[in-house]
N, C-alpha and C positions, 0 to 999 in steps of 0.2 A: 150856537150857530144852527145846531140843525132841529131847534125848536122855535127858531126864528119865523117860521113858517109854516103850516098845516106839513107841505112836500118841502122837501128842501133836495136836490138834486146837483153833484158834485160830476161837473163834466168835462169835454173838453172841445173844442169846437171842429175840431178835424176827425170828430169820432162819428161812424154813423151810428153804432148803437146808439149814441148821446141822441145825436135826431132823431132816432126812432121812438125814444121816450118819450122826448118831449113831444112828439106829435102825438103817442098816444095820452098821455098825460092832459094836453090840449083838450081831445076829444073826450075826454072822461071830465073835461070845466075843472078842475081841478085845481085850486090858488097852488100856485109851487114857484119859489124862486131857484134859479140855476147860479148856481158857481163853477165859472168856466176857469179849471185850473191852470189852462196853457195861458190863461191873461190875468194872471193873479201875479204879483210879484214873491208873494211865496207859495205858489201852487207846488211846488215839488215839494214844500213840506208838511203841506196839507195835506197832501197823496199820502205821503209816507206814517203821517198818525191817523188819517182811517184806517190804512193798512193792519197798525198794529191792533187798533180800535176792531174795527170790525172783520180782520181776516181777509180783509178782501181790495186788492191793488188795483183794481181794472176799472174803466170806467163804464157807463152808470155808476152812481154810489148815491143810491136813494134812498130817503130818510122819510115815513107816511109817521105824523106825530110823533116824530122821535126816536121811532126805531128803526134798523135798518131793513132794508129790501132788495132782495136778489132777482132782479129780471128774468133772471134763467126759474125758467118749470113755473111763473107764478101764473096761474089763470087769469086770463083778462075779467073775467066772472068776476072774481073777487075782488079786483083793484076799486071801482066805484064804492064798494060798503067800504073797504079801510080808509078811501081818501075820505069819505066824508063823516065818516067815525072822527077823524083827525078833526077836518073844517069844524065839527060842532064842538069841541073840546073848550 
């Protein structure tokens, strides 16, 4: 699932970090699909194996070619090279 797509992004629709991503994510042209967990019939258990997966329960839960990404402290600088390091993969 989360090499289904250069970005793959695990959200929730009532979350503003989640819009925040994805408008920057937008602005960076970025191919990324979102999975919006509060509209998923098993998004509480898709929460709960990132969690175990990547340490990490909250949403954003951002995937740039497969690996994860923590919003928090990343340089907007550097997001353009990884997302398109992915896209050309």
């Amino acid at each position: 699932m989360v090499t289904s797509f250069p970005v793959v992004m695990f959200g929730k629709t009532y979350c503003g970090y989640c819009r925040r991503a994805k408008e920057l994510l937008t602005q960076l042209g970025a191919i990324y699909n979102v999975i919006e967990l509060d509209e998923e019939s098993n998004g509480e258990e898709i929460q709960s194996a990132l969690a175990q997966w990547t340490g990490q329960r909250t949403a954003p839960n951002v995937f740039i070619g497969g690996n994860n990404l923590l919003f928090r402290g990343i340089k907007k600088v550097s997001l353009p090279l990884q997302i398109s390091s992915a896209e050309n993969f």
